[in-house]
N, C-alpha and C positions, 0 to 999 in steps of 0.2 A: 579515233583509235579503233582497229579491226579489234574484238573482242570476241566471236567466234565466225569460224567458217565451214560448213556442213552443206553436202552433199549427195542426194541420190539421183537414180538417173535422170528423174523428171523434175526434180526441183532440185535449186542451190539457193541457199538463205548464207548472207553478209550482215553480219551482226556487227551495225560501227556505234560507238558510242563519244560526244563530245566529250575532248580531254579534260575539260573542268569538271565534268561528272562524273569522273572513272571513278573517284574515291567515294562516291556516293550510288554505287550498283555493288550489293551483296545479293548471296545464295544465287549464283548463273549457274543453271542446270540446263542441256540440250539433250533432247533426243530425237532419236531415228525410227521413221515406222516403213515398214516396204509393203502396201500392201497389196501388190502386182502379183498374178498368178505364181504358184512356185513360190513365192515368198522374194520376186524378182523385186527391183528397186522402178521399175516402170511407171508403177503408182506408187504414191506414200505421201509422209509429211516430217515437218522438219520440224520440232517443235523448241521456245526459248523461252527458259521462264528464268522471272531475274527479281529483285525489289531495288526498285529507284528511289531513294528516302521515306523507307519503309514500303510504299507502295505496292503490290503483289500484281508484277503484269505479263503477260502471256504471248506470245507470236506464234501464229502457227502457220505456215507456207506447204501450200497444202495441191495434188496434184488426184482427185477424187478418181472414182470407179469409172469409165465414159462408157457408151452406150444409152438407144431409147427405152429400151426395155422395161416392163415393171419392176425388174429381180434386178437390173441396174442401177432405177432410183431409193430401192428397199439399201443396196449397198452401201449409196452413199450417204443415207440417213445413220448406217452403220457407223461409218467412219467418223462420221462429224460427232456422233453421241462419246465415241472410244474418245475425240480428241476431247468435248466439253469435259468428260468424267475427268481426265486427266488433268486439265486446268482447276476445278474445283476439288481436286484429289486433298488439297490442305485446307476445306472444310471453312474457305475464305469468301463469305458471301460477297466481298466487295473489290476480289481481284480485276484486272481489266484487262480484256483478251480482245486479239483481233485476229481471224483466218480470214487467209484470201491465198487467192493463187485460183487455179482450171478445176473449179468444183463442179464443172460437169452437168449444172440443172441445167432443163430443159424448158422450151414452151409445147406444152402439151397438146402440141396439135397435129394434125395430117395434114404433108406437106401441100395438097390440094385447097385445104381449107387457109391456111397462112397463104398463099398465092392469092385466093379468095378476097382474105382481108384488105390486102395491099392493092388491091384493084389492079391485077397485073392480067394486061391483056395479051401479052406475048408469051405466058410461060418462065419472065423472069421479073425477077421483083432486086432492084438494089438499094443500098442502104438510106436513100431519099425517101423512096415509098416506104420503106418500115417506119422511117422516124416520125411519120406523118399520121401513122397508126398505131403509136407507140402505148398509149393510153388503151384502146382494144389489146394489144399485143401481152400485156403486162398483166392481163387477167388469166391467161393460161399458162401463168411462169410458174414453175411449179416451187419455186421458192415460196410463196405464198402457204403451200401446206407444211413447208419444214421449216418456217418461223410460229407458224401455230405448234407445232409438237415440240419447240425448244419455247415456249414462251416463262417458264419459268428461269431457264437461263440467260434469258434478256435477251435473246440474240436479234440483232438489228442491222439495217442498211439502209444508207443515204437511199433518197429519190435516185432511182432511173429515168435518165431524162436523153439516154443513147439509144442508137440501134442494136438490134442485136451483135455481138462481137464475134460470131464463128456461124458459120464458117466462110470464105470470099472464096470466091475464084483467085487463082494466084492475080496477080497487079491487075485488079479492077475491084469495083466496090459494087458488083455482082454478087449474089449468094450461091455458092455452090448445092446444088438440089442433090445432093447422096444423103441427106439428110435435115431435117428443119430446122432452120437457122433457130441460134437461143442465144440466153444471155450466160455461156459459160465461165466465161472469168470474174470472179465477186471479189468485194471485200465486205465483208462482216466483221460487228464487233460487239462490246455489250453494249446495250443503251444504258448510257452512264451521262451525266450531266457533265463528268469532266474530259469528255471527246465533244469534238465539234470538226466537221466535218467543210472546208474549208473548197475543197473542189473533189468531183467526182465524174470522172467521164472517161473514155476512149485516149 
């Protein structure tokens, strides 16, 4: 059963729920955040919160600030605190939330220095030589410092065990150099004993 459908420009979240648990989802609230220059719908998030036999659980599909920038990454730190507040907004230490969607972190390196790693002797590095470096690569993800400043809200994520996911050359598994490839597309959730984590990759 579709149970809600929300959209802005840069994300669409489809909320289906199995029809033998429709009569078992009370309080479905959604909202909308645009948080794109202007107040445009470019960026934002979709947010679902619902209880599945009491449970208090949270979705958030989520389309963060881009850019390398310091005042970029300060943004998206922004964004995701506005979302956590919101999810813990009813003061329920044991809701269980998941964001994901193009959150935008980076691997905080110069694009000379990520070439470096991957032993690219020609100037291009594709998604074989990353994967091969993945374990070095995974130390400048700057996810790493925005799971230490949410560490009270649990926030967590499966092993990385892909290449970086942005950006390709159109059809080829080249990396396009207008910027350092990263791992921008996540999913996060709480670390919660009742998620398990089943598959995660590309």
């Amino acid at each position: 059963i579709l149970k809600q459908q929300k959209s802005i420009v840069g994300v669409l979240t489809l909320f289906y729920i199995k029809s033998e648990l429709d009569d078992q989802i009370d309080d479905l609230t959604v909202i909308e955040n645009k948080t794109g220059k202007l107040g445009l719908g470019n960026k934002g998030n979709v947010i679902i919160k619902f209880k599945l036999n009491g449970k208090e659980i949270a979705l958030a599909n989520d389309n963060f600030s881009a850019g390398e920038k310091v005042d970029n990454f300060f943004s998206r730190l922004s964004q995701l605190k506005s979302i956590l507040e919101y999810i813990y907004e009813s003061k329920n230490p044991n809701v269980v939330y998941f964001i994901s969607g193009d959150l935008n972190y980076r691997i905080e390196l110069p694009l000379e220095s990520f070439k470096e790693i991957c032993n690219s002797s020609q100037g291009t590095v594709d998604e074989k030589q990353a994967q091969e470096k993945i374990e070095t690569l995974k130390n400048y993800d700057s996810m790493i410092m925005v799971k230490k400043k949410f560490e009270e809200e649990k926030l967590y994520e499966s092993e990385i065990r892909f290449p970086p996911t942005y950006k390709y050359k159109k059809l080829s598994t080249t990396y396009d150099w207008k910027r350092t490839p990263s791992w921008t597309d996540r999913i996060l959730h709480k670390n919660d004993n009742c998620i398990k984590c089943l598959f995660y990759d590309t």
